[in-house]
Every structure is written in structure tokens, then in C-alpha cells.
Backbone as a printed PyTorch tensor [residue, N CA C, xyz], in Angstrom:
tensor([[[  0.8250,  -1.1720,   0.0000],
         [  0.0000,   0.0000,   0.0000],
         [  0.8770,   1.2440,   0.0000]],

        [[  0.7460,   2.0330,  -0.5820],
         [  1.0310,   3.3100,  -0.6090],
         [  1.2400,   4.4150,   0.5980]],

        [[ -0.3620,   4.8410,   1.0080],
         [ -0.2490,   5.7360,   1.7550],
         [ -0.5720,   4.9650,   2.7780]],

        [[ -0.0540,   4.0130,   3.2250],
         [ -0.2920,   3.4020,   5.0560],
         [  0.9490,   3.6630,   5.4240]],

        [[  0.9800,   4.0210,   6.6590],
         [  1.8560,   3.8280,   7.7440],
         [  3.1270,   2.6320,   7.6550]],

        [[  4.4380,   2.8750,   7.9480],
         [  5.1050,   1.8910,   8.0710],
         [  4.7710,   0.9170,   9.5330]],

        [[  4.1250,   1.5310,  10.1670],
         [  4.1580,   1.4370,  11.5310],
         [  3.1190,   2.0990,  12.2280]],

        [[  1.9750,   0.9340,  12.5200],
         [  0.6870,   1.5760,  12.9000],
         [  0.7920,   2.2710,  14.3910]],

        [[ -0.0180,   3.3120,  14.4630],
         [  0.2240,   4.4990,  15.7080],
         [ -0.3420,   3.0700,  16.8390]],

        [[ -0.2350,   3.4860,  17.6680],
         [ -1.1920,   2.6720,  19.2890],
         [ -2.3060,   3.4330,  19.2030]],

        [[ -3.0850,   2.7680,  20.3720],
         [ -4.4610,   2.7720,  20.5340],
         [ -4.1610,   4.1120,  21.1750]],

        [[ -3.3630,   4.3940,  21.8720],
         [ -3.3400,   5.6950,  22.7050],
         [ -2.9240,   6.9050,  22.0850]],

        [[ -2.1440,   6.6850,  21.0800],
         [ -1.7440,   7.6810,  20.1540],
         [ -2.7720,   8.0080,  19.4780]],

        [[ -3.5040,   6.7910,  19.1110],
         [ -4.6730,   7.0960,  17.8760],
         [ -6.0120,   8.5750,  18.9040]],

        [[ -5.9690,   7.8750,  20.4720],
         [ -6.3040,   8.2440,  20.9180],
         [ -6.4490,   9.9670,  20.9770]],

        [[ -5.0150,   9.8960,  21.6070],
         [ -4.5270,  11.1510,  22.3580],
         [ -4.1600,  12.0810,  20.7520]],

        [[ -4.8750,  11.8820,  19.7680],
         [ -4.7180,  12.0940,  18.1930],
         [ -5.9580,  12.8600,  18.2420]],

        [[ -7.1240,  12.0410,  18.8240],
         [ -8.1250,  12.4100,  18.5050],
         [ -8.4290,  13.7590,  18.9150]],

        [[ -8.0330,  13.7130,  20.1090],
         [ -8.2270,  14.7600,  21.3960],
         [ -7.3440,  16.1000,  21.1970]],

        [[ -6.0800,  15.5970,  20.5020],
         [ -4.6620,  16.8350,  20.3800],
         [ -4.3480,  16.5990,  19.4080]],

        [[ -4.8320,  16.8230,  18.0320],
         [ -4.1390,  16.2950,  16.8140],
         [ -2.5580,  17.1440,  16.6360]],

        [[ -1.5410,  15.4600,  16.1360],
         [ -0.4940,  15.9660,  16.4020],
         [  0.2290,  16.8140,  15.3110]],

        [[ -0.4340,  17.1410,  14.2420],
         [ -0.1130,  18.0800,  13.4150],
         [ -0.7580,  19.1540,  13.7000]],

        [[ -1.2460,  19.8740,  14.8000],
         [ -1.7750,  21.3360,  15.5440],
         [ -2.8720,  21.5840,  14.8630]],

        [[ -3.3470,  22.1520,  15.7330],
         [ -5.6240,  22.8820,  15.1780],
         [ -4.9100,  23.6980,  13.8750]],

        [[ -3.8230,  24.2520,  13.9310],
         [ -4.3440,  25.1570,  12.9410],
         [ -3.6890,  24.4050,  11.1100]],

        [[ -3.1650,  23.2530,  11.3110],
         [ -2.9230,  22.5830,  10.2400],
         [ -4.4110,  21.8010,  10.4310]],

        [[ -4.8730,  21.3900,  11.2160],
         [ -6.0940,  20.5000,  10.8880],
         [ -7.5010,  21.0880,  10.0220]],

        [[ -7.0410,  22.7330,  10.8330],
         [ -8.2650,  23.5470,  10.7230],
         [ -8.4130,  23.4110,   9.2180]],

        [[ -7.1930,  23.9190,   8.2680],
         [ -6.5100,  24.4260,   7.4130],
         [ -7.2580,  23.4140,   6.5040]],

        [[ -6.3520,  22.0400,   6.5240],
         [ -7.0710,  20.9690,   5.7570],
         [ -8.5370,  20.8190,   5.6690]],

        [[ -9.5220,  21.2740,   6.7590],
         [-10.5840,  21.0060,   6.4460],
         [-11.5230,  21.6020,   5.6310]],

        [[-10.3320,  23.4690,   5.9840],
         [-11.2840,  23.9630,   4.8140],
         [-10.9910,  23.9760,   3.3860]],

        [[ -9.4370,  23.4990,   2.8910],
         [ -9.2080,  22.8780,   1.6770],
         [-10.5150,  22.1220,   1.2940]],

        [[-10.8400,  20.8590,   1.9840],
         [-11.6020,  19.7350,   2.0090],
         [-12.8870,  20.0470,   1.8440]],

        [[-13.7040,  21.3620,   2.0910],
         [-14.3380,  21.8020,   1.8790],
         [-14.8480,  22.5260,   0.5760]],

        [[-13.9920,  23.1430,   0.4260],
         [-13.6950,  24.3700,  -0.9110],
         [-13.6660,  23.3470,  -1.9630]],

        [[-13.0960,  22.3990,  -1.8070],
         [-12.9140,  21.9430,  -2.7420],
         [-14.3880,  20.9250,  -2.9200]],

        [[-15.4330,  20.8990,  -2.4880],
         [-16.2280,  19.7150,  -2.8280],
         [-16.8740,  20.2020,  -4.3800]],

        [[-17.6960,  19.4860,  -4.9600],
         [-17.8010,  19.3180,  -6.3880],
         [-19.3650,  19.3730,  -5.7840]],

        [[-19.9680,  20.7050,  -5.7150],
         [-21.1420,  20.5870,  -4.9460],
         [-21.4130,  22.2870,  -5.2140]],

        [[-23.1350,  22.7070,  -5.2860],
         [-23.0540,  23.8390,  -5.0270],
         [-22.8080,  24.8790,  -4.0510]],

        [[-22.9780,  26.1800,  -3.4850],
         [-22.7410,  26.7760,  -2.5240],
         [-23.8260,  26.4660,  -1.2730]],

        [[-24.9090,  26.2740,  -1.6650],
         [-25.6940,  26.0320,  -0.8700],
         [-25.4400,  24.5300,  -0.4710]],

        [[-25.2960,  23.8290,  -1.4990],
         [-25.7380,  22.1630,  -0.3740],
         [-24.4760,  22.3470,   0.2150]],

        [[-22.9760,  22.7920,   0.3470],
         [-22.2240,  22.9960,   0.9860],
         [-22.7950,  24.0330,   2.2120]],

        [[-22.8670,  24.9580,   2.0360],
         [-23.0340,  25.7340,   3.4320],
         [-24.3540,  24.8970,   4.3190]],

        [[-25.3720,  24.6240,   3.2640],
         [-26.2370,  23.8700,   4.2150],
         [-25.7950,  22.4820,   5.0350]],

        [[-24.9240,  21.7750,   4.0280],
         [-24.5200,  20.4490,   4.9030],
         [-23.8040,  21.0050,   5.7810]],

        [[-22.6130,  21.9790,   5.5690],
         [-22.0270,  22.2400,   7.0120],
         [-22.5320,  22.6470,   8.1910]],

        [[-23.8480,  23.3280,   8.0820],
         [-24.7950,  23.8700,   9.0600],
         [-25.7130,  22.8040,   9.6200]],

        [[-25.9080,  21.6450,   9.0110],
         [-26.9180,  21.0600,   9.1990],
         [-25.6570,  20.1740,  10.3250]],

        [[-24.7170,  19.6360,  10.1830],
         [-23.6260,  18.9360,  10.8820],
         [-23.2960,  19.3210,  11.7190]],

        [[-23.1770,  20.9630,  12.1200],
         [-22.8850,  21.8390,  13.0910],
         [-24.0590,  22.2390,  13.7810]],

        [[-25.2730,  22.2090,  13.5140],
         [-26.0680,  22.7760,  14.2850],
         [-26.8750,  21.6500,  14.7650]],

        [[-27.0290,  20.1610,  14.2570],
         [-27.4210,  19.1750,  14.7920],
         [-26.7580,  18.4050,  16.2270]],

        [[-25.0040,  19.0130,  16.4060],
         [-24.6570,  18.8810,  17.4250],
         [-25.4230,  19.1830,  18.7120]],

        [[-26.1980,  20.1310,  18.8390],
         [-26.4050,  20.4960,  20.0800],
         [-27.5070,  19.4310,  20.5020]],

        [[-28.1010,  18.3050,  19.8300],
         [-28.9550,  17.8540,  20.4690],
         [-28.0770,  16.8590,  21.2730]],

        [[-28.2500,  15.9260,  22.1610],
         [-27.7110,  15.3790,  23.2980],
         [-27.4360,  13.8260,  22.6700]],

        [[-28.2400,  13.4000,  21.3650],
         [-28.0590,  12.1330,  20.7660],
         [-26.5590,  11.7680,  19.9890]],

        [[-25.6140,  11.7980,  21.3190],
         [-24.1730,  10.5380,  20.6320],
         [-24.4570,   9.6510,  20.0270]],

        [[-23.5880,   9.7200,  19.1150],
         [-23.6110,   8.9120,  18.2050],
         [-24.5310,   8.4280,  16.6940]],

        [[-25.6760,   9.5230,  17.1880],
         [-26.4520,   9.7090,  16.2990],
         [-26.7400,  10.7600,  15.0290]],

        [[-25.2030,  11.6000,  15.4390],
         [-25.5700,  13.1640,  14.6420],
         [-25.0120,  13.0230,  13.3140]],

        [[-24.1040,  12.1840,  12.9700],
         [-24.0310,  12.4200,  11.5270],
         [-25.2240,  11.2440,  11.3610]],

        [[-25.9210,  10.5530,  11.6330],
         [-27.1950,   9.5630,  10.5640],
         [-28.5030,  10.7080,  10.7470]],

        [[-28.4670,  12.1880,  11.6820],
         [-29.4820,  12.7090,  12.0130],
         [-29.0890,  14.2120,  10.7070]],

        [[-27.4670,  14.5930,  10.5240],
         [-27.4220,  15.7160,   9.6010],
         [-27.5510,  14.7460,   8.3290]],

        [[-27.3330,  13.4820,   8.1020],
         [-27.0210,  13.5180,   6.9260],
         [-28.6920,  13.0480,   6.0920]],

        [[-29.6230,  12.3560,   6.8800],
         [-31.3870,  12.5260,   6.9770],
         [-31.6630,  14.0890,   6.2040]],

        [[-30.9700,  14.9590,   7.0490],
         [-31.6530,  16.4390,   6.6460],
         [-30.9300,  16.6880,   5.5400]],

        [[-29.9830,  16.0450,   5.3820],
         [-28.9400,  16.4300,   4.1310],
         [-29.7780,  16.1880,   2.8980]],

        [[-30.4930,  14.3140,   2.8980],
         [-31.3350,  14.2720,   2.1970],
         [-32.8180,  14.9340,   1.6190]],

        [[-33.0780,  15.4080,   3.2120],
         [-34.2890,  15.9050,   2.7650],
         [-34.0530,  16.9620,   1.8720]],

        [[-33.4600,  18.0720,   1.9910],
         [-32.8070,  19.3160,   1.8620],
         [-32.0950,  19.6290,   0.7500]],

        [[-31.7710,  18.1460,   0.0790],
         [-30.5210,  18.4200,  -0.9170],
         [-29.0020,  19.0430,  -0.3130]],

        [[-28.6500,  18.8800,   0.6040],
         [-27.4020,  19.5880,   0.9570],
         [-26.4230,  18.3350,   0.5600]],

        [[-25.1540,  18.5360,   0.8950],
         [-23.8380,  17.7560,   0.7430],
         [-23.5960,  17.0050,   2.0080]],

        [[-23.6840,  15.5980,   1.7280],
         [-23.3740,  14.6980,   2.5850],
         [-22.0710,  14.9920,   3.4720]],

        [[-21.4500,  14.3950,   2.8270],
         [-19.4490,  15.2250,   3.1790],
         [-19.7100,  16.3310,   3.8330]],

        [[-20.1080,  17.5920,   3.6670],
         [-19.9760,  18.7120,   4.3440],
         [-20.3840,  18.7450,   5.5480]],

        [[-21.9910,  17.9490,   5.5380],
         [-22.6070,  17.4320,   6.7590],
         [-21.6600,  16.6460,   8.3570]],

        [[-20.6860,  15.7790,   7.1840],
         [-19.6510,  14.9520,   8.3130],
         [-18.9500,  15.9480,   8.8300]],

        [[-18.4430,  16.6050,   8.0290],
         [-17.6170,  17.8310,   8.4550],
         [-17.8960,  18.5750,   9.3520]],

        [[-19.3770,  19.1750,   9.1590],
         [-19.6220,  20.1240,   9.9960],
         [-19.8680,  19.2130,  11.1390]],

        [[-20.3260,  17.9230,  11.4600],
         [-20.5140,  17.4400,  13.1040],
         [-19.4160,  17.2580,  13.8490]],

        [[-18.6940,  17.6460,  13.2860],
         [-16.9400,  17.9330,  13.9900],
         [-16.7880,  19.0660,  15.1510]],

        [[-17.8920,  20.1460,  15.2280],
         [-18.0560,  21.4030,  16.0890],
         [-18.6010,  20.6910,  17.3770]],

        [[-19.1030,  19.6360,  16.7180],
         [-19.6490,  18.6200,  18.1040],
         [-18.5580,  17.5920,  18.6120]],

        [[-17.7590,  18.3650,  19.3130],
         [-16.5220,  17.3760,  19.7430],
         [-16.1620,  17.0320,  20.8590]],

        [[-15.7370,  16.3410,  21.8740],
         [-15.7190,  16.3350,  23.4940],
         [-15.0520,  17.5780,  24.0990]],

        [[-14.4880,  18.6170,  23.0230],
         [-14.2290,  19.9120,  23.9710],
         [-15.5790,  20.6080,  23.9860]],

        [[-16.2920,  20.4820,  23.3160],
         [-17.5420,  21.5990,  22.8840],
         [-18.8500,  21.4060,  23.7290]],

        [[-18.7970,  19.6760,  24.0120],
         [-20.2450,  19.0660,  24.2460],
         [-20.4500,  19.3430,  25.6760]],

        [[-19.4690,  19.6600,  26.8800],
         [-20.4330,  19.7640,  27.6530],
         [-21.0820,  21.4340,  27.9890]],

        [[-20.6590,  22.0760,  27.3020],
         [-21.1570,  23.5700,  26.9800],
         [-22.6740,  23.7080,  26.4850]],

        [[-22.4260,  22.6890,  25.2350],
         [-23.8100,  22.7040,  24.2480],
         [-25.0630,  22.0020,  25.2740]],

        [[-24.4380,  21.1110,  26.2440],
         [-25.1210,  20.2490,  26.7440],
         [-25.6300,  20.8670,  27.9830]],

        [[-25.3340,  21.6770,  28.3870],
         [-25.4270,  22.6350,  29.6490],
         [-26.1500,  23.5270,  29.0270]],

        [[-26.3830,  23.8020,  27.9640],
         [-27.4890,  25.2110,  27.3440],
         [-28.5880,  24.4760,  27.2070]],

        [[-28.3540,  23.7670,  26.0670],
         [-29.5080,  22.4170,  26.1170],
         [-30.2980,  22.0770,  27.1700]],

        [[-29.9440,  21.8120,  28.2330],
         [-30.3090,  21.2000,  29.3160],
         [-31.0980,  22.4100,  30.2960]],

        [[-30.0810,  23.6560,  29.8990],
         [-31.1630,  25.1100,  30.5720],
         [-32.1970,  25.1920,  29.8430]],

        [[-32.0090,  25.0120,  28.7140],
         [-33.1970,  25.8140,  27.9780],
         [-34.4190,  24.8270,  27.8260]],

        [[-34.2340,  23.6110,  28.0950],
         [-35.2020,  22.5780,  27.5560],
         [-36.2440,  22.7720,  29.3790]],

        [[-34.9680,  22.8970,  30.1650],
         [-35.5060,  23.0270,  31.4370],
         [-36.6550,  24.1020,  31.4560]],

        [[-35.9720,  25.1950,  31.4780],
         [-37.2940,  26.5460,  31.0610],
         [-37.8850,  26.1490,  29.9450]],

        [[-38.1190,  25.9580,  28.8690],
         [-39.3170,  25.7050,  28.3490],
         [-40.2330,  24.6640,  29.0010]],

        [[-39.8820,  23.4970,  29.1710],
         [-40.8050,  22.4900,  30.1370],
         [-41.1840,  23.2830,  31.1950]],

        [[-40.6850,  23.9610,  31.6150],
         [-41.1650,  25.2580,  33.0970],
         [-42.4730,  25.7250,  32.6490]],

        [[-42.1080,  26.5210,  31.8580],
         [-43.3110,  27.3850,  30.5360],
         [-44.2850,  26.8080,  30.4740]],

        [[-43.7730,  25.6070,  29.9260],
         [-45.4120,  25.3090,  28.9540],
         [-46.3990,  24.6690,  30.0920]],

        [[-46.2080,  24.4950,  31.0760],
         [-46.7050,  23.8300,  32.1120],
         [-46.7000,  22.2870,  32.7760]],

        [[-45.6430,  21.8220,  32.2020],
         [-45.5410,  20.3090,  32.4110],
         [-44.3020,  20.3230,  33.6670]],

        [[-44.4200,  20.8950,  34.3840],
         [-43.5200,  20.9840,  35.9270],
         [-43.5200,  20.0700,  36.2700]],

        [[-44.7060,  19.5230,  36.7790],
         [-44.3710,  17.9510,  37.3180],
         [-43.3540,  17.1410,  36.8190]],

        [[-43.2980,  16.8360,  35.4470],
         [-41.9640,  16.1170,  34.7770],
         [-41.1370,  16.2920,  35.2490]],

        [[-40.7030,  17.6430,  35.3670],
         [-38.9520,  17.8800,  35.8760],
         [-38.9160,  17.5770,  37.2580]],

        [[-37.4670,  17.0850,  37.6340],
         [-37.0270,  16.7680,  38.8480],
         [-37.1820,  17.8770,  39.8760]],

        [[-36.9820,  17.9000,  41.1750],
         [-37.4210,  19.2060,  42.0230],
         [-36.1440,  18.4350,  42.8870]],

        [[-35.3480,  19.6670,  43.1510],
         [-34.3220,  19.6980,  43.8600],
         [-32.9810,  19.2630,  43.2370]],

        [[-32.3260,  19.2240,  43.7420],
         [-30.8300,  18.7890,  43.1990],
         [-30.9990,  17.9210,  42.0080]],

        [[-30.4460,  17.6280,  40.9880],
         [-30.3240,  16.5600,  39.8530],
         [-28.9940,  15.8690,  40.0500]],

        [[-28.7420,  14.6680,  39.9970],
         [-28.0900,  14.2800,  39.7940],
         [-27.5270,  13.4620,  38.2790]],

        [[-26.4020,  14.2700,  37.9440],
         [-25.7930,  14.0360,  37.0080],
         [-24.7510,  13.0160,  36.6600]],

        [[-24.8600,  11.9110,  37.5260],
         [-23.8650,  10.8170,  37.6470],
         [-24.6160,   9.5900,  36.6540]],

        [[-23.7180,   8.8350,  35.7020],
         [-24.6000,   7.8160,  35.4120],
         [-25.5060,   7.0050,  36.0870]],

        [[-25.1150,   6.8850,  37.2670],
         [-26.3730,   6.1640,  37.8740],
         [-27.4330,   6.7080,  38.6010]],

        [[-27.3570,   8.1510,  38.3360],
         [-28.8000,   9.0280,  38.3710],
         [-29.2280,   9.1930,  37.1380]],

        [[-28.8140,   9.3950,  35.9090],
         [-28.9610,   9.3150,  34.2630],
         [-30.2500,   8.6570,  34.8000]],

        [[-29.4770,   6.9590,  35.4760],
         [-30.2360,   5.6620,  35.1640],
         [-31.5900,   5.1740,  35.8570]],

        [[-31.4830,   6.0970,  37.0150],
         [-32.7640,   6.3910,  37.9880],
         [-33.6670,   6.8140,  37.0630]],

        [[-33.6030,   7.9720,  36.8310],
         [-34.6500,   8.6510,  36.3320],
         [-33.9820,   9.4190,  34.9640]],

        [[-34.1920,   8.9710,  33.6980],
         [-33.6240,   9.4750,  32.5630],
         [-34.3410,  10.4730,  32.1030]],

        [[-35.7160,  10.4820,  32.1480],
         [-36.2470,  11.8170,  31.5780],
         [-36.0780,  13.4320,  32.3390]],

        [[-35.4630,  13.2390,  33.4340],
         [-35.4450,  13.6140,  34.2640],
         [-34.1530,  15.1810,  33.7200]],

        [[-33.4670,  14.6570,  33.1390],
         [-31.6630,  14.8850,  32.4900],
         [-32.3630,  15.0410,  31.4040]],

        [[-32.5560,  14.1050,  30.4690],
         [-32.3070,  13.5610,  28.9230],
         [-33.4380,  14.4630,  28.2660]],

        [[-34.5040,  14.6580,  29.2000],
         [-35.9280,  15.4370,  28.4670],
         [-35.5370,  16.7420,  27.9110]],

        [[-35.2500,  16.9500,  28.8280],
         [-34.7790,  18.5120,  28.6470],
         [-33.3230,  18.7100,  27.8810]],

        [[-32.5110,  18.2550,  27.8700],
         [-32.0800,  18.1270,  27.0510],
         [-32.1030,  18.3540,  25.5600]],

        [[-33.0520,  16.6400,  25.3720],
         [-33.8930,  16.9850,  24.1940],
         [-34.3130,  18.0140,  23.6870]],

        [[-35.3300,  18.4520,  24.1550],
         [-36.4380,  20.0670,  24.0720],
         [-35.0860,  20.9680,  24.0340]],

        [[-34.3580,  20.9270,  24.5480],
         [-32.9760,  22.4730,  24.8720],
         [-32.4980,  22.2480,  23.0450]],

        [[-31.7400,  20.9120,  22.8700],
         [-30.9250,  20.9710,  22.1000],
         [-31.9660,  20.5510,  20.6050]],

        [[-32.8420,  20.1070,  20.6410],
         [-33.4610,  20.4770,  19.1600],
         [-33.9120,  21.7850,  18.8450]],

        [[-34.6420,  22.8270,  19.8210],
         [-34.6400,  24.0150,  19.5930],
         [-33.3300,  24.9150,  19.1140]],

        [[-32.0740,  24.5270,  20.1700],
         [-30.8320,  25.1470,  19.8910],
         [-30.7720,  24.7110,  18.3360]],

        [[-30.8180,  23.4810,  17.9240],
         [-30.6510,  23.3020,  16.3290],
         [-31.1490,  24.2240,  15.5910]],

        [[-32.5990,  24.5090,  15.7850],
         [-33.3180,  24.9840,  14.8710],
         [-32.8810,  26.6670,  15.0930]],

        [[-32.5570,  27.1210,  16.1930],
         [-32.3440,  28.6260,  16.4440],
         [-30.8990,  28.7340,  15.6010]],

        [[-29.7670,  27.8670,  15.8930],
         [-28.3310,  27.9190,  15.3520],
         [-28.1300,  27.6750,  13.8960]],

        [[-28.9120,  26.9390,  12.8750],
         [-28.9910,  26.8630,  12.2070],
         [-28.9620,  28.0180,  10.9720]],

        [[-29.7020,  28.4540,  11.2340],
         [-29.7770,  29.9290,  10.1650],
         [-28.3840,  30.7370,  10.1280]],

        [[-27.8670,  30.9600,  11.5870],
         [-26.6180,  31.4740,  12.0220],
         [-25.2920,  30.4460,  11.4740]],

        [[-25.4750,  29.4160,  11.2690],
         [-23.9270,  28.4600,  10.8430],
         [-24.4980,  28.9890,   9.4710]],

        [[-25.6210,  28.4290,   8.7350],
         [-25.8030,  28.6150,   6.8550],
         [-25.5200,  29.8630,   6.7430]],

        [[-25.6960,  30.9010,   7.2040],
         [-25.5710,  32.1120,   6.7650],
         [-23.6210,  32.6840,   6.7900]],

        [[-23.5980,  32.0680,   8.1190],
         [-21.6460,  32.5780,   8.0240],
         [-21.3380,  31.1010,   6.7880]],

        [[-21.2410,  30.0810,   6.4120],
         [-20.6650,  29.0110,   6.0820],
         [-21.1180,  29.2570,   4.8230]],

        [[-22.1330,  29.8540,   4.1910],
         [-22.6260,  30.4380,   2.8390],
         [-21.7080,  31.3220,   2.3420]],

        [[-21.3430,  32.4150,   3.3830],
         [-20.2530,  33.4460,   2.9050],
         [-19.0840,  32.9060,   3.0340]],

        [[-18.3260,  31.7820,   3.5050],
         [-17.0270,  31.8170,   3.4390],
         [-16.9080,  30.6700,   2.5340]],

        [[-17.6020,  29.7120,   2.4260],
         [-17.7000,  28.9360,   1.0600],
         [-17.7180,  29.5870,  -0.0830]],

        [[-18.6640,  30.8850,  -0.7240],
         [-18.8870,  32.0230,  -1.3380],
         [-17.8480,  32.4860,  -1.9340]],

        [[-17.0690,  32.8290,  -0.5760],
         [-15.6030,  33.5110,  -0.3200],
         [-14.2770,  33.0090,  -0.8640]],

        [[-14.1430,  32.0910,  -0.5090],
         [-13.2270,  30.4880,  -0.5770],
         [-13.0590,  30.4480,  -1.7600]],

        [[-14.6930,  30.2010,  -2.8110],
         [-14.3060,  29.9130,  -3.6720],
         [-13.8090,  30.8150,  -4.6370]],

        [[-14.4120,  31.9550,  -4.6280],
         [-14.3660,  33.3180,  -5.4680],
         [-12.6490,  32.9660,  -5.3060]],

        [[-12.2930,  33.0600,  -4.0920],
         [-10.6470,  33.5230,  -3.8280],
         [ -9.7030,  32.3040,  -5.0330]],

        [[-10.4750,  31.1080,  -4.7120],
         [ -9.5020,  29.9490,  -5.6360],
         [ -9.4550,  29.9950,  -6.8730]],

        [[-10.6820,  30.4410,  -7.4610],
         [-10.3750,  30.8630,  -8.7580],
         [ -9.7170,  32.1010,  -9.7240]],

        [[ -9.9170,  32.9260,  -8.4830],
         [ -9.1490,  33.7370,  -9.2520],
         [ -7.5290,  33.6640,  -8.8500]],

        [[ -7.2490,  32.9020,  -7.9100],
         [ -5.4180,  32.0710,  -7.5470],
         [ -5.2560,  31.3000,  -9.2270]],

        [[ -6.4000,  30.8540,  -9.4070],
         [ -6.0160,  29.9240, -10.5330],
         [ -5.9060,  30.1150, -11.4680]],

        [[ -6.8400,  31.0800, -12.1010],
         [ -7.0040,  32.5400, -13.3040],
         [ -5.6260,  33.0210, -13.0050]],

        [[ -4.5240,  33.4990, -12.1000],
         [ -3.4340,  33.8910, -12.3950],
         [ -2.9810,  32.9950, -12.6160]],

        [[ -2.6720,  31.7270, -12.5140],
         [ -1.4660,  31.0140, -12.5060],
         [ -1.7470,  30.5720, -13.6030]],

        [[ -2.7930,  30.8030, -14.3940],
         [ -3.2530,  30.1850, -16.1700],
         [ -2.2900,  31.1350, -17.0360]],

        [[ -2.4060,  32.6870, -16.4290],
         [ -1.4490,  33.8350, -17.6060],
         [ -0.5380,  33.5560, -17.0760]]])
């Protein structure tokens, strides 16, 4: 093979890769938006898949967000690929932030609409084996927090990820228009 490794990394490297990539954020960053710019896709199903990948993070369902952006990808016509891409904003530095808004906001709305009883009264416990006591308890609100956050964040990722895709590309072609004369 070509491009494999002489010498496969460890489980901990692969690991501690995931977490600290060892070529630095700003070479990773770099590549992704190559990887981007470059898809064979219009401006929109690009900015939309990246928005739809990025703004589907905030709901609380691991493991489920790229089969949940790339659903809307279909519905929507957006870019699959871009979709993967963008669920990358959903990363273990990001999630317990998103998950803590989520979890306020789903809380106050269940407040609101009048379904109080549901929510827990007094302390919550946030340990897996309070998760496991009472899951709706955590997970409801959640829910309600982070599908709204989707739908509110959404407009805000397509609209910046429209202009720098927009941007990106305008810029590559005319790099390339010089290097033709």
C-alpha cells in the first residue's frame, strides 16, 4: 500500500490524536477547509450540509448526529461530506457547553409550557447512575434544549458558512485565473 503507515500508531496515540491532533488545530483547521472548498457541490448544499452537521450537534443524541445531519442532508438536498464535516463542532471539547445550554433551555421551556411535574425538584443528579434512575429527568430537557438550539443555530452556521464557502471559492479561482497567464 502506498499511503499506510510503516508502523501503525497505538491505541493511545490514535487516541490522544483524537483529542490533540499531532499536526496542531491550525494545520487540521486548514485541511478542512481545503476539504471543503474543494467539494464538487453547489454553494448552498455545501453551506447547508455544514450547518446542518454543526447545528445538529447540540442535540444530546451521541452517536447519532451524523445519521441525524445527513437525513436532513437528504431531505434538503445539501452535501453529505460537508454534513460529516460540519458534526466535527460537536466534539468532546464543545459538548459539555452545548449540553449545559440544552439542558437550561429545555428546562425553562418544560417550566413554561406547564408540564412541571416532569422535571425533577431539587438537586439533579448528574452521575450515570442518576442518568439511570430517572432518565427523563436529564435527557428530556435536554432533548427540548438541544433540538430548539438546532433549529435557532442553524440559520446562524448557513448564513456565516454560505459566505465563506462564497468567499473560498471566489478567492480559488481567481489564484487559478493567475497562474493560467
Amino acid at each position: 500500500m502506498v499511503f499506510k503507515r510503516r508502523t501503525k500508531p497505538s491505541l493511545w496515540s490514535q487516541v490522544r490524536n483524537f483529542f490533540w491532533p499531532s499536526m496542531g488545530w491550525k494545520r487540521s483547521f486548514t485541511y478542512i477547509k481545503h476539504r471543503v472548498v474543494r467539494l464538487q457541490a453547489s454553494n448552498y448544499a455545501v453551506a447547508a450540509g455544514l450547518a446542518f452537521g454543526a447545528s445538529i450537534s447540540w442535540a444530546p443524541t451521541l452517536g447519532f448526529h451524523i445519521i441525524q445531519a445527513c437525513l436532513l442532508c437528504f431531505v434538503f438536498r445539501a452535501n453529505y461530506l460537508a454534513a460529516l464535516l460540519g458534526t466535527i463542532i460537536g466534539n468532546p471539547w464543545t459538548f459539555p457547553f452545548m449540553f449545559f445550554v440544552s439542558y437550561q433551555l429545555g428546562f425553562f421551556v418544560i417550566e413554561m409550557a406547564g408540564y412541571k411535574e416532569l422535571l425533577p425538584t431539587g438537586d439533579v443528579d448528574f452521575s450515570l447512575s442518576g442518568i439511570a434512575d430517572a432518565p427523563w429527568a436529564i435527557i428530556g430537557p435536554m432533548l427540548v434544549g438541544g433540538y430548539m438550539m438546532t433549529a435557532m443555530t442553524f440559520p446562524l452556521f448557513y448564513g456565516a458558512f454560505y459566505f465563506m464557502v462564497k468567499s473560498a471559492r471566489a478567492a480559488r479561482l481567481k489564484l487559478l485565473d493567475r497562474k493560467k497567464q
